[in-house]
GUNU-749096 format. One record per atom (N, C-alpha, C): residue number from 1; atom name; x, y, z. Coordinates in Angstrom, 3 decimals. Layout:
% GUNU-749096
{k=NUM a=CA X=X Y=Y Z=Z} $
...
//
This chain:
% GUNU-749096
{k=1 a=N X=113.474 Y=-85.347 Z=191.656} $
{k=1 a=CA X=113.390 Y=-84.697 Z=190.354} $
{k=1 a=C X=113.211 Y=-85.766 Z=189.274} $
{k=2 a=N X=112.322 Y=-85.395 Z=188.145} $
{k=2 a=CA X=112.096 Y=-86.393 Z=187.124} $
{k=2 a=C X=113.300 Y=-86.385 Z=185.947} $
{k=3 a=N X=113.592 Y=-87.412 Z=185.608} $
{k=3 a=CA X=114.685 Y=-87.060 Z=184.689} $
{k=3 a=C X=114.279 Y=-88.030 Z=183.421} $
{k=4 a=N X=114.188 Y=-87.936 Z=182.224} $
{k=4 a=CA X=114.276 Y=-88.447 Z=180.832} $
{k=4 a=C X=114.859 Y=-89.301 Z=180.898} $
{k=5 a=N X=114.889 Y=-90.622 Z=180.379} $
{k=5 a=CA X=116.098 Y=-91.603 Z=180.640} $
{k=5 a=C X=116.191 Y=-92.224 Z=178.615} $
{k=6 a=N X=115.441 Y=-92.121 Z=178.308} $
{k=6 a=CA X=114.841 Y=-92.551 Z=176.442} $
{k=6 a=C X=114.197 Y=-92.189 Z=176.207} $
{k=7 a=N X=114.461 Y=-91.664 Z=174.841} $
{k=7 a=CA X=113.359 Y=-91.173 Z=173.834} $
{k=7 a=C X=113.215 Y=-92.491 Z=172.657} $
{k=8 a=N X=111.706 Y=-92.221 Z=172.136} $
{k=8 a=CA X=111.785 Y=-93.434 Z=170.657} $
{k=8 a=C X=111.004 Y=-92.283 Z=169.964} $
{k=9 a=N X=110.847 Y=-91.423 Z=168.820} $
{k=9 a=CA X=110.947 Y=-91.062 Z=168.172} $
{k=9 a=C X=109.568 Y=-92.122 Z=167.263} $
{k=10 a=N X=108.337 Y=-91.636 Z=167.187} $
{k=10 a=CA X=107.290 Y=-92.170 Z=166.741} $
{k=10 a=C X=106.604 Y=-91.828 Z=165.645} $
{k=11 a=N X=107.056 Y=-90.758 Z=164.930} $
{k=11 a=CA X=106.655 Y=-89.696 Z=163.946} $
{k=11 a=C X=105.108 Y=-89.175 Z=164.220} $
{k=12 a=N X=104.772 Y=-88.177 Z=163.609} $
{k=12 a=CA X=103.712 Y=-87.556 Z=163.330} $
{k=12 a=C X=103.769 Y=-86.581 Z=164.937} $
{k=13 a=N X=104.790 Y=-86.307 Z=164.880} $
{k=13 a=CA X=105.733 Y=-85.085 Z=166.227} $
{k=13 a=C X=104.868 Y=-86.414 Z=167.321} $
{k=14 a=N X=104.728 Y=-87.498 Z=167.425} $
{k=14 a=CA X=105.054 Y=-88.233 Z=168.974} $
{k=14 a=C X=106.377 Y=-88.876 Z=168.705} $
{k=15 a=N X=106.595 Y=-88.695 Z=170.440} $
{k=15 a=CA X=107.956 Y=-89.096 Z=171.404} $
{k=15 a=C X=107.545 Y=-89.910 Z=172.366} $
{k=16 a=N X=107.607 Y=-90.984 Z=172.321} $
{k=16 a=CA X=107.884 Y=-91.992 Z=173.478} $
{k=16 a=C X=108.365 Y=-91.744 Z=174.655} $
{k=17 a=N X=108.393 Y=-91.255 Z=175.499} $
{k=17 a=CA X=109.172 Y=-90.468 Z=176.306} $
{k=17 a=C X=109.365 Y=-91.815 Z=178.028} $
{k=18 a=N X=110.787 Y=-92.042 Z=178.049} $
{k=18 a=CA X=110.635 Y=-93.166 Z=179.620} $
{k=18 a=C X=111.121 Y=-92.112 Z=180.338} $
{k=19 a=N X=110.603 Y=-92.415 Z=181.321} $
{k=19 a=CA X=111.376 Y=-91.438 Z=182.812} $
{k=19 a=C X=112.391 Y=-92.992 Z=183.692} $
{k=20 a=N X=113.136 Y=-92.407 Z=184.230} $
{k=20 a=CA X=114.007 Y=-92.869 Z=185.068} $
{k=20 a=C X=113.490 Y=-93.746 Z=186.157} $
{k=21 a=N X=112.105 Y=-93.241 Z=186.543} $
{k=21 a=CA X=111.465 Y=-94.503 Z=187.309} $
{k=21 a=C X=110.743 Y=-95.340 Z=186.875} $
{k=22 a=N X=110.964 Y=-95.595 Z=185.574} $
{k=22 a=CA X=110.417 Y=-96.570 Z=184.792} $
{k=22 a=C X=108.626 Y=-96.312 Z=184.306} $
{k=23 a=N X=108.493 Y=-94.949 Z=184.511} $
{k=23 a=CA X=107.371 Y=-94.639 Z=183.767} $
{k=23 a=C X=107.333 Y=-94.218 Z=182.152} $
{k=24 a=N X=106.349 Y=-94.608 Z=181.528} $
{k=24 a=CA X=107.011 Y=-93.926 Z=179.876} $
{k=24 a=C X=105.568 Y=-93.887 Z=180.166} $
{k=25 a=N X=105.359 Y=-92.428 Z=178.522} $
{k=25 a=CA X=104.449 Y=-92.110 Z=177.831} $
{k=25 a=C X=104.299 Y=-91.934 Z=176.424} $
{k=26 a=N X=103.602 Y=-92.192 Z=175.651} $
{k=26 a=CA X=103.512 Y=-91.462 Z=174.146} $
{k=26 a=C X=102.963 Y=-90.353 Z=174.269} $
{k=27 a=N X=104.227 Y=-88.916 Z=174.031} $
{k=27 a=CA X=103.289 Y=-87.465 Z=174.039} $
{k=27 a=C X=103.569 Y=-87.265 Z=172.692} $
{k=28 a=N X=102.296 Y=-86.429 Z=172.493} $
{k=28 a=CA X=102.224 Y=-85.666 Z=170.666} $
{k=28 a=C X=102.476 Y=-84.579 Z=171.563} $
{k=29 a=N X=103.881 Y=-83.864 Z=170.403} $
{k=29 a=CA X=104.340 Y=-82.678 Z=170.794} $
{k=29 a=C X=103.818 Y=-81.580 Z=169.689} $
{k=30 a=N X=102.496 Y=-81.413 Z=168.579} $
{k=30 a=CA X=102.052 Y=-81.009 Z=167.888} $
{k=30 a=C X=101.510 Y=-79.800 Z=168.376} $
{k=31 a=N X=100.909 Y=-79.927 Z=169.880} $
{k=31 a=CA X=100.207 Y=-78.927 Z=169.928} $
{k=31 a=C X=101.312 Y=-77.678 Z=170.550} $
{k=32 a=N X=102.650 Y=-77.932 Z=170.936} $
{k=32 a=CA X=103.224 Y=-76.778 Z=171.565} $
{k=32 a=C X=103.778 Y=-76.264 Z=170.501} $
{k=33 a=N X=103.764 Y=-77.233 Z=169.027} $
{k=33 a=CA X=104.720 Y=-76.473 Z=168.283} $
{k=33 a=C X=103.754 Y=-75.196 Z=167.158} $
{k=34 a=N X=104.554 Y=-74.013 Z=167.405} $
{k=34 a=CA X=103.797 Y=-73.451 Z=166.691} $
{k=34 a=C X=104.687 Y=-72.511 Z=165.639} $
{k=35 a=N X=104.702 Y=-70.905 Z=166.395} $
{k=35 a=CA X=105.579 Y=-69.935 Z=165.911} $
{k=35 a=C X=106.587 Y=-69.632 Z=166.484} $
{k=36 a=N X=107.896 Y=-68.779 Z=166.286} $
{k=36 a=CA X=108.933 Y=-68.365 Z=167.500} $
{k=36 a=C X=109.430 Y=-69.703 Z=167.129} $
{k=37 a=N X=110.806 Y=-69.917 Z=168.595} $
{k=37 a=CA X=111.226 Y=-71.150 Z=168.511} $
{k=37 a=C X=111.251 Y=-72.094 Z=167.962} $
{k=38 a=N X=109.415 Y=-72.520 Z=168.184} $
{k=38 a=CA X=109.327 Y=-73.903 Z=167.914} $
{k=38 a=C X=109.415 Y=-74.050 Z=166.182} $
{k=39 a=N X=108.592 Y=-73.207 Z=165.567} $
{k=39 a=CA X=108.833 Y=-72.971 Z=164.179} $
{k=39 a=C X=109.685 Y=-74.182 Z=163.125} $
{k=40 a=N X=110.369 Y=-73.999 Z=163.140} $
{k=40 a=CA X=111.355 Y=-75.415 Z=162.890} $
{k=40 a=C X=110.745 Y=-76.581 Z=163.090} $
{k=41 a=N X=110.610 Y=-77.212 Z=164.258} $
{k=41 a=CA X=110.035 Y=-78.024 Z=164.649} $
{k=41 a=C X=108.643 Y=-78.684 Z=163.863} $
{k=42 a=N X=108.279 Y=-77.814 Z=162.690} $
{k=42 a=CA X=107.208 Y=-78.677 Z=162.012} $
{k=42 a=C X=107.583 Y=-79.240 Z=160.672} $
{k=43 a=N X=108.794 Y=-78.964 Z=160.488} $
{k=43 a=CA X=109.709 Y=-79.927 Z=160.005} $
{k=43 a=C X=110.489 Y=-81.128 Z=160.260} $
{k=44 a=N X=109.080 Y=-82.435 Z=159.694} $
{k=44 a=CA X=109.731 Y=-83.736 Z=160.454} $
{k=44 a=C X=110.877 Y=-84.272 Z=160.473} $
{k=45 a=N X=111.941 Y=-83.525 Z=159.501} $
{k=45 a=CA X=113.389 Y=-84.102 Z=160.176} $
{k=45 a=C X=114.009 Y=-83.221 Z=160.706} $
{k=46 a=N X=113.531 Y=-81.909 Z=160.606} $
{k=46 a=CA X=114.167 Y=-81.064 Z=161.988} $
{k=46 a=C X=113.469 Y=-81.928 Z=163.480} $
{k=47 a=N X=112.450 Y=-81.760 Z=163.481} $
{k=47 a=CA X=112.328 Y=-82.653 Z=164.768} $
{k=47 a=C X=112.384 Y=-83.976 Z=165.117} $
{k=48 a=N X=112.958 Y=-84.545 Z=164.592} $
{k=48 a=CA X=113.703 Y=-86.114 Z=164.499} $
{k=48 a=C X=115.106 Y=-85.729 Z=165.426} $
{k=49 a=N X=115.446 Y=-84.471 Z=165.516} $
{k=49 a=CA X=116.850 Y=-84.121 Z=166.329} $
{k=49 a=C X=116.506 Y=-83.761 Z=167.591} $
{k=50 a=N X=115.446 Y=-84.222 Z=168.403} $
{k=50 a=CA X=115.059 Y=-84.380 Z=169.388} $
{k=50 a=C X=116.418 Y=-85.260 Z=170.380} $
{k=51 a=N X=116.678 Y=-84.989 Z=171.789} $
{k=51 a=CA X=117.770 Y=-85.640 Z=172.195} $
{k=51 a=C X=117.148 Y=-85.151 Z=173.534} $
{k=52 a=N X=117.687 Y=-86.037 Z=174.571} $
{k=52 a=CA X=118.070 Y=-85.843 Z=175.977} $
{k=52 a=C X=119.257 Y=-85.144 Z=176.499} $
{k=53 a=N X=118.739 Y=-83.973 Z=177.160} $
{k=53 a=CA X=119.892 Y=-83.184 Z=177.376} $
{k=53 a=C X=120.122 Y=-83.224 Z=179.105} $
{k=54 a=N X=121.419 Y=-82.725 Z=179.270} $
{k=54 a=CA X=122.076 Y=-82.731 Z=180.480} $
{k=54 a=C X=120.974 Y=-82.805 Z=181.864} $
{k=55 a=N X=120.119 Y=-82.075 Z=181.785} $
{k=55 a=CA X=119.001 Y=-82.222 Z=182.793} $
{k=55 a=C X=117.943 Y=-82.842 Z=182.928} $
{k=56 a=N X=118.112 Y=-83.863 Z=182.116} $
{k=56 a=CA X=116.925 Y=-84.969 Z=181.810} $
{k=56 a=C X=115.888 Y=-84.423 Z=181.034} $
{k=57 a=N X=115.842 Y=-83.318 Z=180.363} $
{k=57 a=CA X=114.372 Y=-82.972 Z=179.911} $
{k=57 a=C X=115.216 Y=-82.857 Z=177.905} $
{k=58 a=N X=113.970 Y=-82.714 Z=177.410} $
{k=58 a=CA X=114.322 Y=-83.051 Z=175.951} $
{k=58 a=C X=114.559 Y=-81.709 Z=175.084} $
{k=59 a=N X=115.538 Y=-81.575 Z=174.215} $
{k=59 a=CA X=116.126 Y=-80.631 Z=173.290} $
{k=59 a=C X=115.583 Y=-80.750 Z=171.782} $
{k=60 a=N X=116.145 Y=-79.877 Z=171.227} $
{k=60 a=CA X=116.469 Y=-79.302 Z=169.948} $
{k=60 a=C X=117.534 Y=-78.286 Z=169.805} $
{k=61 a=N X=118.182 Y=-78.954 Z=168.095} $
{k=61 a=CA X=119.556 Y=-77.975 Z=168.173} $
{k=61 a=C X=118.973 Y=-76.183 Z=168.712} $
{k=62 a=N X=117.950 Y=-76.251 Z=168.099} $
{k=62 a=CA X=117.706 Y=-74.739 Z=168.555} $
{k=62 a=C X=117.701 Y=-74.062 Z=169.396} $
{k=63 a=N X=117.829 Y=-74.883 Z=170.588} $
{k=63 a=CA X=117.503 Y=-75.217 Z=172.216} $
{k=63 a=C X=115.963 Y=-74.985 Z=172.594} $
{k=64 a=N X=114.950 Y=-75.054 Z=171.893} $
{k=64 a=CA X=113.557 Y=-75.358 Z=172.259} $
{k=64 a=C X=113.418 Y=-76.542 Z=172.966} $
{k=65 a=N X=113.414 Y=-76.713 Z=174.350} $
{k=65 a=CA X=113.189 Y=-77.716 Z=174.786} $
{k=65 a=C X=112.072 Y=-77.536 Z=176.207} $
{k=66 a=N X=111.831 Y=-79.314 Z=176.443} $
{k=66 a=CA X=110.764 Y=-79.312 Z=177.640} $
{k=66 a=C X=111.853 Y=-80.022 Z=178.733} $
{k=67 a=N X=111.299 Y=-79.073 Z=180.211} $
{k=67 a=CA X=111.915 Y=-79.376 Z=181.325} $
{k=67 a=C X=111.168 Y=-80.793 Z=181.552} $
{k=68 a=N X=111.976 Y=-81.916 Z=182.142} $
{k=68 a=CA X=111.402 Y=-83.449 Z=182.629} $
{k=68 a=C X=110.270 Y=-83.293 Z=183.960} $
{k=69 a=N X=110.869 Y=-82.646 Z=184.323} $
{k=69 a=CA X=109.614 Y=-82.486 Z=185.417} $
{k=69 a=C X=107.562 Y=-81.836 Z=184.712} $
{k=70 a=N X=107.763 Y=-80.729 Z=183.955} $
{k=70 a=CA X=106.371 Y=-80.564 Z=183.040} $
{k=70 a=C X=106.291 Y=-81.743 Z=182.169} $
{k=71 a=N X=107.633 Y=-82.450 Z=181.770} $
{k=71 a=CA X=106.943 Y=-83.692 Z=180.627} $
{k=71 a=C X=106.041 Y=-85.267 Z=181.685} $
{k=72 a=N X=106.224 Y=-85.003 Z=182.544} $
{k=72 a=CA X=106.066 Y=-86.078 Z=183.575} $
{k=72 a=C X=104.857 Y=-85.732 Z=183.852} $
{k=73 a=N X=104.677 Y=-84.179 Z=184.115} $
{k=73 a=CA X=102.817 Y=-84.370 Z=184.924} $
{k=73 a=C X=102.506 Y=-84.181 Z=183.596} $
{k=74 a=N X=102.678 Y=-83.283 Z=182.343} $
{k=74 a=CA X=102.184 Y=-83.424 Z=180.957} $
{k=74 a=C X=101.807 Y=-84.726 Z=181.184} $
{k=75 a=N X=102.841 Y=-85.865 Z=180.839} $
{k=75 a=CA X=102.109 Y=-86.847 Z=180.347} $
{k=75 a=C X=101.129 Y=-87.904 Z=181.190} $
{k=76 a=N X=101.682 Y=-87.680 Z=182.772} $
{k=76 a=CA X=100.338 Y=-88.420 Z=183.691} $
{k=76 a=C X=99.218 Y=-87.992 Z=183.534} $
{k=77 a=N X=98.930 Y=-86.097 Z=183.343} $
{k=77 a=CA X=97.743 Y=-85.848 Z=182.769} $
{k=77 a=C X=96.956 Y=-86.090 Z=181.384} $
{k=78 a=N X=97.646 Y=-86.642 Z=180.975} $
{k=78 a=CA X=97.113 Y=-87.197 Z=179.685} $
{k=78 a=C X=96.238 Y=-88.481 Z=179.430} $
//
């Protein structure tokens, strides 16, 4: 299982994102954010509260978050 290990916080909604086996990526999280949930999220210091949560994949207080395993092939496909 892929797990989140750091985030760096890059503005313009990119996240640096390392995985646990020492892979990292820069993903722009612009395009998932829209209406619903994410909503918030296009507020750059609401989404500055980006965090690693219990299952390795990344949060918001809102709980809009991405599972580590889709952020991993997300970002190899990139």
């Amino acid at each position: 299982m892929n797990e989140v290990s750091k985030i760096e916080l890059l503005g313009e909604y990119r996240i640096k994102v390392s995985f646990k086996d020492g892979y990292s990526k820069d993903i722009d999280f612009l395009p998932f954010i829209g209406g619903g949930i994410s909503e918030k999220l296009k507020n750059p210091e609401y989404f500055s509260k980006a965090e690693i949560e219990s299952g390795g994949g990344i949060t918001w207080p809102n709980g809009f978050d991405f599972c580590p395993n889709f952020l991993k092939q997300y970002a190899e496909d990139l």
